[in-house]
GUMI-495664 format. One record per residue (C-alpha): residue in one letter; x, y, z. Coordinates in steps of 0.02 Angstrom, whole numbers, always signed. Each point is the difference from the previous one (the first is absolute). Layout:
# GUMI-495664
+---------+--------+--------+--------+
| residuo |     px |     py |     pz |
+---------+--------+--------+--------+
|       A |      X |      Y |      Z |
...
+---------+--------+--------+--------+
END
This chain:
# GUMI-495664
+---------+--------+--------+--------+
| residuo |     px |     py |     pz |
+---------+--------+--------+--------+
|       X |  -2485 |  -1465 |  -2115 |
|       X |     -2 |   +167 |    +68 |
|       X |    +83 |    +21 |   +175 |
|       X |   -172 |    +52 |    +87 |
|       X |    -33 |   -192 |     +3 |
|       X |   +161 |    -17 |   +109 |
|       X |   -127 |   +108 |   +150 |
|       X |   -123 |   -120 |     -3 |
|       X |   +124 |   -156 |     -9 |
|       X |    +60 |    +69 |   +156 |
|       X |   -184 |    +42 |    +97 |
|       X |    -44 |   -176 |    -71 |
|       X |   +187 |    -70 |    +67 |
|       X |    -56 |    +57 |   +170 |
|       X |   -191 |    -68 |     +9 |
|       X |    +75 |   -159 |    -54 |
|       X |   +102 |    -20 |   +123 |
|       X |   -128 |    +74 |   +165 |
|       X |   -115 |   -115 |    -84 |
|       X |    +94 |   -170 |    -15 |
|       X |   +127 |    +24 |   +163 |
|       X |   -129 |    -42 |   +140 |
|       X |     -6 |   -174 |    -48 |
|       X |   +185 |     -3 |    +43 |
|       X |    -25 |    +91 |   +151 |
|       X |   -121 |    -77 |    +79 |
|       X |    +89 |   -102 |   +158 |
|       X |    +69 |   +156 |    +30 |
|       X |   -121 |   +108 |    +19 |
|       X |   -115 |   -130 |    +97 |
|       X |   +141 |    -31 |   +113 |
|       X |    +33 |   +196 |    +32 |
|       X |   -194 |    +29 |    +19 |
|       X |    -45 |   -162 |   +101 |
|       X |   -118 |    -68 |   -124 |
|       X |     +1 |   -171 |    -73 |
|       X |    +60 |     -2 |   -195 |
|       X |   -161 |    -51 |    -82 |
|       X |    -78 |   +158 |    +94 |
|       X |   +133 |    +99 |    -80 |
|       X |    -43 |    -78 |   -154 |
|       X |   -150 |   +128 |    +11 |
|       X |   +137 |   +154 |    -52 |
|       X |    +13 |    -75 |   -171 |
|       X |   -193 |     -4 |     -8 |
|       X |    -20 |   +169 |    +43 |
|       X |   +122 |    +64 |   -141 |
|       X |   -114 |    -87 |   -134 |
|       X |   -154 |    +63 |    +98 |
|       X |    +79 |   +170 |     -2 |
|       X |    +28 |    -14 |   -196 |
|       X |   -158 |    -77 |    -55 |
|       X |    -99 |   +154 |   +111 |
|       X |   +132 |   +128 |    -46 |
|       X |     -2 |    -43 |   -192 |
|       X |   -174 |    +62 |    -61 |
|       X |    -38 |   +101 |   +141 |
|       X |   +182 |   +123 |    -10 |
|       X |    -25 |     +0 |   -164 |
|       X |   -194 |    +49 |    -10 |
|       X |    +47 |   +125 |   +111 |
|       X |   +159 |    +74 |   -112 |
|       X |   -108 |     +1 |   -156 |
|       X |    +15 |   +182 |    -35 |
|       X |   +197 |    +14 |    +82 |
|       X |   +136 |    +29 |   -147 |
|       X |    +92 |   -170 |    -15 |
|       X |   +176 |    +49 |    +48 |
|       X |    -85 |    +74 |   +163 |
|       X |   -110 |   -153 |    +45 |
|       X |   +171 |    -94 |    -35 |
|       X |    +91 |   +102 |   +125 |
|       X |   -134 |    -10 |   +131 |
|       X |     -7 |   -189 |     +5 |
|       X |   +174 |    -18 |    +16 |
|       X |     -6 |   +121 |   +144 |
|       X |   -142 |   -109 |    +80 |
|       X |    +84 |   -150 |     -8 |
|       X |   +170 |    +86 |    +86 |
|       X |   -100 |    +23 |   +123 |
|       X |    -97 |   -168 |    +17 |
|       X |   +193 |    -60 |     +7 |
|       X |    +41 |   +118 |   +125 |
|       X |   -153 |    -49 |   +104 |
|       X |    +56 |   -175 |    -15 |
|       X |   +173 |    +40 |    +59 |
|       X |    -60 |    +80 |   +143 |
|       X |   -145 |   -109 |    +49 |
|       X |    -11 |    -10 |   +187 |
|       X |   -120 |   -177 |     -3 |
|       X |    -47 |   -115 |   -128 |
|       X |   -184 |   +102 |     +0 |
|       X |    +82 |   +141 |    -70 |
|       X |   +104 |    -89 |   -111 |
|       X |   -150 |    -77 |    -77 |
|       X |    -58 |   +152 |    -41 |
|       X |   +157 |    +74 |    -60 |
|       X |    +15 |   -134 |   -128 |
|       X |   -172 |    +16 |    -55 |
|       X |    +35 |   +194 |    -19 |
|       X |   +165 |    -44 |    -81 |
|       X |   -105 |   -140 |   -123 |
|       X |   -130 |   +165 |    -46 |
|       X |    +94 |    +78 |   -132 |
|       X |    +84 |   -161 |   -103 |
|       X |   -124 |    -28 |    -98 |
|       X |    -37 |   +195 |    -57 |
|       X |   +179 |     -1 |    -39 |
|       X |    +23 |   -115 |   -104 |
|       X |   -188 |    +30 |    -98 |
|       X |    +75 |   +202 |    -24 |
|       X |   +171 |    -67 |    -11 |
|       X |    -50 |   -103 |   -148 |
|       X |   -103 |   +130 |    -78 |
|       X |   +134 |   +118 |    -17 |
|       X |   +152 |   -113 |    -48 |
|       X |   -115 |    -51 |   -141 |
|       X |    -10 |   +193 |    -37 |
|       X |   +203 |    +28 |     +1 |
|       X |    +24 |    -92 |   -173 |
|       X |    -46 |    -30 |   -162 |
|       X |   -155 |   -113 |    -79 |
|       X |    +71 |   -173 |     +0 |
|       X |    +89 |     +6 |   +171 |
|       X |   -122 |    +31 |   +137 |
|       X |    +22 |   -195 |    +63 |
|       X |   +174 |    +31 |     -1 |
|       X |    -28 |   +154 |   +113 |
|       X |    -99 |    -83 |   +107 |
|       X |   +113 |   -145 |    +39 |
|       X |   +138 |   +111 |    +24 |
|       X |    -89 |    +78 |   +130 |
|       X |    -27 |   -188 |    +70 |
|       X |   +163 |    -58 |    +20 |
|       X |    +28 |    +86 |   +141 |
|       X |   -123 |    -91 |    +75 |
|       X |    +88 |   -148 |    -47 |
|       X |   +167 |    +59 |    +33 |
|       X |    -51 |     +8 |   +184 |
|       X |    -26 |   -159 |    +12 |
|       X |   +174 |    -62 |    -50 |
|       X |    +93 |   +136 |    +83 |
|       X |   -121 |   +113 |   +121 |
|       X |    -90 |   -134 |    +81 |
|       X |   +154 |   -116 |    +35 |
|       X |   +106 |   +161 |    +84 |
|       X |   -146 |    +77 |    +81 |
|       X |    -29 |   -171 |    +88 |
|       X |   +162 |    -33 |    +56 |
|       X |    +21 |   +177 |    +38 |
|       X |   -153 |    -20 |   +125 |
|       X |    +74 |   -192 |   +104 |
|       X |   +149 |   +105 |    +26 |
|       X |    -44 |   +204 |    +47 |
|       X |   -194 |    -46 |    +39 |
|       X |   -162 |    -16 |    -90 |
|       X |    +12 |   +190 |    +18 |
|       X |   +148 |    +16 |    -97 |
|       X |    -68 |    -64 |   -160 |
|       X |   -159 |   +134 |     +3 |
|       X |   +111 |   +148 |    +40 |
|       X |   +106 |    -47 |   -178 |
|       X |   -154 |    -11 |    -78 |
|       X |    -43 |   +182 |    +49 |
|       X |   +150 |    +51 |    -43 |
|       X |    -27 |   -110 |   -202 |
|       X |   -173 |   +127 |     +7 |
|       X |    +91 |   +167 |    +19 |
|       X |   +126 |    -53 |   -132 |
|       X |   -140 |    -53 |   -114 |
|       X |   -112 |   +150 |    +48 |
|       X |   +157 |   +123 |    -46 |
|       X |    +22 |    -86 |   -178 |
|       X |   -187 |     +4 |    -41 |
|       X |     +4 |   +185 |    +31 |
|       X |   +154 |    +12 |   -126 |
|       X |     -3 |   -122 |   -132 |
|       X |   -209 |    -12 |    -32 |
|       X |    -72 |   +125 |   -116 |
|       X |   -179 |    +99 |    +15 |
|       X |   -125 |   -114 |    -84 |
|       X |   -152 |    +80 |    -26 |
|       X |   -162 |   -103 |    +61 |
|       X |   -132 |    -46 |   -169 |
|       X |   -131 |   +191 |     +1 |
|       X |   -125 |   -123 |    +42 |
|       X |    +34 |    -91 |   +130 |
|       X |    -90 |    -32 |   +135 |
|       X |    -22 |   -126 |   +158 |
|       X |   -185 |    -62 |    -94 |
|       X |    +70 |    -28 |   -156 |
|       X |   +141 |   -116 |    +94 |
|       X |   -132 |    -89 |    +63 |
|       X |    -99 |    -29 |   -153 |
|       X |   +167 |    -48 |    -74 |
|       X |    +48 |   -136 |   +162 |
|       X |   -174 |    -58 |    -22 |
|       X |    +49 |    -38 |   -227 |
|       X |    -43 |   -212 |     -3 |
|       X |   +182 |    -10 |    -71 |
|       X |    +82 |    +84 |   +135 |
|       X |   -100 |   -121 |   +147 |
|       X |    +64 |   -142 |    -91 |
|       X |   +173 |    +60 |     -5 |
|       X |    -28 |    +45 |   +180 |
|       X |    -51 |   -192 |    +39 |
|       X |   +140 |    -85 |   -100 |
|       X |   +120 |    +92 |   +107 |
|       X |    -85 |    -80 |   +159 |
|       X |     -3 |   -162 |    -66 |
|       X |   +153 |    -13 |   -117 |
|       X |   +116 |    +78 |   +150 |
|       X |    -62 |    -78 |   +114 |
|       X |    +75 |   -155 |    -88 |
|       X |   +174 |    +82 |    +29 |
|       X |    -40 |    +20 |   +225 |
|       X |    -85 |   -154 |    +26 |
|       X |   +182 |    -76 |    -19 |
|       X |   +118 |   +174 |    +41 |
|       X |    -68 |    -11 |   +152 |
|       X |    +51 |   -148 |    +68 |
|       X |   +142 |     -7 |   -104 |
|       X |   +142 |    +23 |   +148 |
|       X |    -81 |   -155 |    +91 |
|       X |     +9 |    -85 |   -162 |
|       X |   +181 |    +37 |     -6 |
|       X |    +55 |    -76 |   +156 |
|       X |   -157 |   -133 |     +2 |
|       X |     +9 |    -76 |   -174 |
|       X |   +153 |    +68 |   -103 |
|       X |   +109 |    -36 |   +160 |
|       X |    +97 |   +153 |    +30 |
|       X |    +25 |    +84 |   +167 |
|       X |    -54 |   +156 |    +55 |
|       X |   +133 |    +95 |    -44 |
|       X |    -38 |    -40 |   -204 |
|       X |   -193 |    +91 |    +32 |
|       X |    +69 |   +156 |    -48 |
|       X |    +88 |    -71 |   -136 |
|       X |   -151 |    -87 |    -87 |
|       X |   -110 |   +160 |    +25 |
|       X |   +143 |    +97 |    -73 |
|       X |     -4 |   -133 |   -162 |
|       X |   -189 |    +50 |     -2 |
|       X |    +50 |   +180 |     -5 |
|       X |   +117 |    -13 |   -137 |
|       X |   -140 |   -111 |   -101 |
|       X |   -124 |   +153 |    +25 |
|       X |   +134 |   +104 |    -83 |
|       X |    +20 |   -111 |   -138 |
|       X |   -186 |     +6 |    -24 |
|       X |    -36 |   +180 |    +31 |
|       X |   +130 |    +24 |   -146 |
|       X |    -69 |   -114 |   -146 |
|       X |   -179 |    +33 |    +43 |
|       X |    +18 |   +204 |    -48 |
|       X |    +73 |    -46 |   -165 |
|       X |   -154 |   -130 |    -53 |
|       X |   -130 |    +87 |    +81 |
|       X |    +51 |   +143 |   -115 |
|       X |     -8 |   -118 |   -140 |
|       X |   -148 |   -121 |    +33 |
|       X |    -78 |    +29 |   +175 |
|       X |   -131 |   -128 |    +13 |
|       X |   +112 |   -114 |    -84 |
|       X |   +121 |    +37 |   +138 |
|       X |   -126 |     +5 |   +128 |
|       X |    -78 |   -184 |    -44 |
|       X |   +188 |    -84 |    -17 |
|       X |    +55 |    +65 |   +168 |
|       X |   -145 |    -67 |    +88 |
|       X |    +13 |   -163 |   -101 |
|       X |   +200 |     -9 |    +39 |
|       X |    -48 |    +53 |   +186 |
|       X |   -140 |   -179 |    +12 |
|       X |   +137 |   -101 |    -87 |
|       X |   +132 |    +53 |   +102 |
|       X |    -87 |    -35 |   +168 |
|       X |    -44 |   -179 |    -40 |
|       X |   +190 |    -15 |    -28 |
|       X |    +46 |    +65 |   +139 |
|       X |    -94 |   -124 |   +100 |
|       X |   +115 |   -144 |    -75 |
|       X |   +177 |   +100 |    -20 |
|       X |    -24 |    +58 |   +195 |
|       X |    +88 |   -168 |    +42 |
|       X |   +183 |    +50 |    -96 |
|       X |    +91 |   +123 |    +71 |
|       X |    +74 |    +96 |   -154 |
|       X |   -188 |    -25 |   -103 |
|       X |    -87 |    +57 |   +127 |
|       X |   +113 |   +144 |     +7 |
|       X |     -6 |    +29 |   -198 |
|       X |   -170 |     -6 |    +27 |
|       X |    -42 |   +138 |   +137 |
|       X |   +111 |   +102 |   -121 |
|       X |   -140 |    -32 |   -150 |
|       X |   -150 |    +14 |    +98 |
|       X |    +50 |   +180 |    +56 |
|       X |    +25 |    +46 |   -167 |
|       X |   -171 |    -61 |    -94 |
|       X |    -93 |    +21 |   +187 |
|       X |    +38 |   +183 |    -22 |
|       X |     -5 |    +21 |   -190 |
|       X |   -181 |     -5 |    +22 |
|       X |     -8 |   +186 |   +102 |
|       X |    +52 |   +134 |   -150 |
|       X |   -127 |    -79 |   -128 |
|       X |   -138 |     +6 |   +125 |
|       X |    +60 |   +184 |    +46 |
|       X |     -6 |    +35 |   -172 |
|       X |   -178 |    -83 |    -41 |
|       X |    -79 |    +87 |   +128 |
|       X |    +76 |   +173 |    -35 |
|       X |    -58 |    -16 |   -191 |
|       X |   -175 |    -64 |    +36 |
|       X |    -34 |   +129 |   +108 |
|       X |   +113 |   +133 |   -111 |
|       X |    -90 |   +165 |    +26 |
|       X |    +14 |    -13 |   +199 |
|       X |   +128 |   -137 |    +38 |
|       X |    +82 |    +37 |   +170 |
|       X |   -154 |    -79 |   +104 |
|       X |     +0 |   -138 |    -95 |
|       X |   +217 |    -10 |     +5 |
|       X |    -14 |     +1 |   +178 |
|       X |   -134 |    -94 |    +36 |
|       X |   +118 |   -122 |   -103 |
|       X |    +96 |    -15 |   +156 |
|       X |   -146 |    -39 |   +115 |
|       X |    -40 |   -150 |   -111 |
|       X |   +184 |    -64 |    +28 |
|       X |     +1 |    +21 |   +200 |
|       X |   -180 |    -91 |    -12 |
|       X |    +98 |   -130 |   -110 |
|       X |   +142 |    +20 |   +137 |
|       X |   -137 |    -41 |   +147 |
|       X |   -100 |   -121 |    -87 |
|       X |   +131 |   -111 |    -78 |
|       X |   +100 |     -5 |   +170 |
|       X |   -143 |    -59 |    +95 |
|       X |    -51 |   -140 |   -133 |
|       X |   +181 |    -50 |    -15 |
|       X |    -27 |    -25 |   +193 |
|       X |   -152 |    -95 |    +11 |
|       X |    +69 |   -124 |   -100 |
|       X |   +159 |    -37 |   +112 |
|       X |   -122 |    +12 |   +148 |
|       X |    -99 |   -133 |    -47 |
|       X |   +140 |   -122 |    -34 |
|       X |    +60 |     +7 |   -191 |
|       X |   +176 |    +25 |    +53 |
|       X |   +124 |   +164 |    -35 |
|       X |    -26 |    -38 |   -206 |
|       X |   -165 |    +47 |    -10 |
|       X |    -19 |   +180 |     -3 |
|       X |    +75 |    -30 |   -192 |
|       X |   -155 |   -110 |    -53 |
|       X |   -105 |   +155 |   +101 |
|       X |    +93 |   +123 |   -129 |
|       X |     -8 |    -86 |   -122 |
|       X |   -173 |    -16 |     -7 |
|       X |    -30 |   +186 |    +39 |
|       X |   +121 |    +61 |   -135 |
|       X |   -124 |   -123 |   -131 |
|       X |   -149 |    +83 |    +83 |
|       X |    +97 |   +172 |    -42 |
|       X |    +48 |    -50 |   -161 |
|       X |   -191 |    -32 |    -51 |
|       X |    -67 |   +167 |    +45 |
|       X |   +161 |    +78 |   -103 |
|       X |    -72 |   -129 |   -161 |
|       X |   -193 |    +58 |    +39 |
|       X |    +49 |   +167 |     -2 |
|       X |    +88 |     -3 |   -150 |
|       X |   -137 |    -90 |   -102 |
|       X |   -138 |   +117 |    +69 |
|       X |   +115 |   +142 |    -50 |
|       X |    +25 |    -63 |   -170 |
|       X |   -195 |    -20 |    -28 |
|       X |    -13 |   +173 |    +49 |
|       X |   +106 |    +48 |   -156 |
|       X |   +152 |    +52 |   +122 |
|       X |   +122 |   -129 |    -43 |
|       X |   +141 |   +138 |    -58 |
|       X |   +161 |    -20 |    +98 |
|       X |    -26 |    +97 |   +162 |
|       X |   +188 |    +54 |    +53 |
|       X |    -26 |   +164 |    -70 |
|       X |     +7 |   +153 |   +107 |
|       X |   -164 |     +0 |   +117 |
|       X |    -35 |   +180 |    -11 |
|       X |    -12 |   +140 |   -126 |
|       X |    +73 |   +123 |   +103 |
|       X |   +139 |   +108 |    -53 |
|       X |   +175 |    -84 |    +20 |
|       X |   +127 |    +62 |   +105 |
|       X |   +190 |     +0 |    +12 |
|       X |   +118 |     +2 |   +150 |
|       X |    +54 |   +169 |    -58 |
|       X |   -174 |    +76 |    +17 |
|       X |    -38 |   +122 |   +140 |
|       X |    +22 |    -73 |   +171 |
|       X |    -45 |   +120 |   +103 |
|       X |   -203 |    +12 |    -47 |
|       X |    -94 |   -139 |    +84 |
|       X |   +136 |    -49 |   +118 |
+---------+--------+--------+--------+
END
C-alpha cells in the first residue's frame, strides 16, 4: 500500500476522534457551560447535522477543485471548526463550531476514498479504501479514550486544542505524501448529479441508513448498558467502547480483502452477521466475559458493512463518484441519527436496556433486504459482474507522480 494512504489514515485518525469524543465529554462541558447534559447532547447532533449538510453540498461546490487541493482545504476547515470549538465562548457558539467542524467529514472521506482507490493497482481499491478507514477506527480505541480523559482532567478545552493540533499534522502530511490526481476531462457538478441520482446508487445510499443504523440503535446506549445490564462500573465504559474500537479494526481489515474479492457477497454476509449478532447480544448481555466477547464481534461485522457500501456506490456511479462517496457518509450520520433515536424510543416506552438490540436487529434485516433487491434488480439488468473493480477509467497514478500540480 503506498504511503499516501498513511495521510488520510491520519486526517481520518483525527475526525474519528472530534467525532466520537463528545459523548465522553459531555458532563463536562454541561457543567463548564451551565447547561443540563441532555442539552449538551445537542453538540453531538450538530456534528452529524454538520456532516450530512457539509457532505453533498462541500463537495458540489469542489466539483471542478483538483483532488489533492479539495483534500487540503477540508482538512484546513475542520482545524478550524476544532479551533472554534476550543475556543467557544457559550454553548451557542459551540453549536455552531461543531456543525462547522461536522461540514467537511463527509467530503473527506467521499474524495478521500476516490483517490486511495486511485493510488493502486486493479484488484486493491477496497483494500485502499479500508486502509484509509482504520484510522477512523483506530480513534476509537486509542484517540477517543485519551482525548476524553485528557478533557476530565485539563478541560473540555483541552481535548479540541489536540485535535487542532492532529489537523495541522495531518494537513502537513497530505501536502507531502499525496500525489496530483488529475480530475476525469469530463467532469462536471451535473454529471455528479445524474450519477447520485443512478437507482443503484439510492439503494446503496438507503442500505447504509438502514443497515447502520442497526450498529447505533445499540452503540448508543451501549455505556448505560455496561454499567446497567453487564454490571460493570463506570470506570469499565471506556474499556467496553475501547473493545468496540478494536472490533471496528478487526472489521475494517477483513472487509477490504472480500470486498475486493466478492463485494456483494461481502456486503450481504456482514449485514446478515450484523442481525444475528444483535439478537445474541440481547441474551449474552447477562455474562460478563460473553457479553464482552460479544461487543468485540459486533464492532467488527457492524463495521464490515462501510467499505463494501463505499465501494458499491463509487462503482455504480463510476464516471463521477465523489458525490456519490460522500454522500455515502450522509447516509451513515442519518443511520447515526435515526438508529439512536429508535434505539431510544424503545427504552422510553418500557422494554428495558436490551432492547435497542431487537431495534437493530430488525433495521440491519430491513438493510439487508434492500442490499438482496438491489442485487437481483442489478442482475436482471445484465450487471451481475463482480463490481470491486476500479470505479473510474481515469489514468492511474503513483505516489511518485508530480506533487506539486493540483496541490
Amino acid at each position: 500500500m503506498p504511503l499516501a494512504l498513511l495521510a488520510l489514515s491520519i486526517a481520518a485518525f483525527g475526525i474519528g476522534t472530534t467525532e466520537f469524543v463528545m459523548m465522553g465529554l459531555l458532563p463536562n462541558v454541561a457543567a463548564d457551560l451551565h447547561t443540563s447534559v441532555p442539552t449538551a447532547g445537542y453538540l453531538v447532533s450538530a456534528y452529524a447535522i454538520g456532516v450530512v449538510i457539509g457532505a453533498p453540498l462541500l463537495t458540489a461546490l469542489g466539483s471542478r477543485v483538483p483532488r489533492k487541493r479539495m483534500l487540503l482545504l477540508l482538512m484546513a476547515l475542520f482545524t478550524v471548526g476544532n479551533l472554534a470549538s476550543a475556543l467557544a465562548p457559550g454553548f451557542g457558539t459551540l453549536v455552531a463550531a461543531r456543525v462547522l467542524a461536522g461540514l467537511p467529514h463527509g467530503a473527506f472521506f467521499g474524495v478521500g476514498a476516490v483517490v486511495a482507490a486511485r493510488l493502486v493497482t486493479e484488484g486493491r481499491q477496497a483494500r485502499a479504501v479500508a486502509t484509509m478507514f482504520l484510522g477512523l477506527t483506530v480513534a476509537n480505541i486509542v484517540g477517543v479514550p485519551a482525548a476524553t480523559l485528557l478533557g476530565q482532567h485539563l478541560g473540555w478545552r483541552a481535548t479540541f486544542l489536540v485535535v487542532t493540533a492532529i489537523g495541522l499534522v495531518a494537513m502537513a502530511a497530505l501536502a507531502r505524501l499525496i500525489p496530483y490526481v488529475p480530475l476525469d476531462a469530463h467532469q462536471s457538478l451535473g454529471r455528479e448529479l445524474r450519477a447520485l441520482g443512478d437507482r443503484q446508487v439510492l439503494l446503496g445510499l438507503l442500505t447504509a441508513v438502514f443497515g447502520f443504523a442497526g450498529v447505533f440503535a445499540v452503540y448508543s446506549y451501549l455505556a448505560s448498558m455496561t454499567t446497567e445490564v453487564m454490571g460493570f462500573g463506570e470506570s469499565s465504559v471506556t474499556l467496553v467502547l475501547a473493545l468496540f474500537g478494536i472490533g471496528m479494526t478487526l472489521g475494517a481489515l477483513v472487509a477490504g480483502p472480500l470486498t475486493d474479492r466478492a463485494l456483494r457477497p461481502t456486503l450481504y454476509g456482514s449485514l446478515a452477521a450484523l442481525a444475528l449478532v444483535l439478537v445474541a447480544f440481547r441474551f449474552t448481555m447477562h455474562v460478563q466475559w460473553a457479553a464482552l466477547v460479544t461487543v468485540v464481534v459486533l464492532g467488527a461485522v457492524g463495521f464490515m458493512t462501510t467499505t463494501p457500501l463505499q465501494m458499491l456506490v463509487m462503482n455504480k456511479a463510476q464516471h463521477a463518484p465523489t458525490l456519490a462517496s460522500a454522500s455515502n457518509h450522509s447516509a451513515f450520520n442519518l443511520a447515526n441519527a435515526g438508529g439512536a433515536w429508535l434505539g431510544g424510543v424503545a427504552i422510553a416506552a418500557g422494554w428495558g436496556w436490551t432492547s435497542p438490540t431487537l431495534v437493530g436487529a430488525a433495521l440491519a434485516v430491513v438493510g439487508l433486504a434492500i442490499a438482496v433487491t438491489a442485487g437481483l434488480l442489478d442482475t436482471a439488468k445484465g450487471a451481475s459482474r463482480v463490481v470491486a473493480g476500479s470505479p473510474l477509467p481515469e489514468r492511474r497514478v503513483s505516489p511518485s507522480s508530480s506533487r506539486a500540480s493540483g496541490s
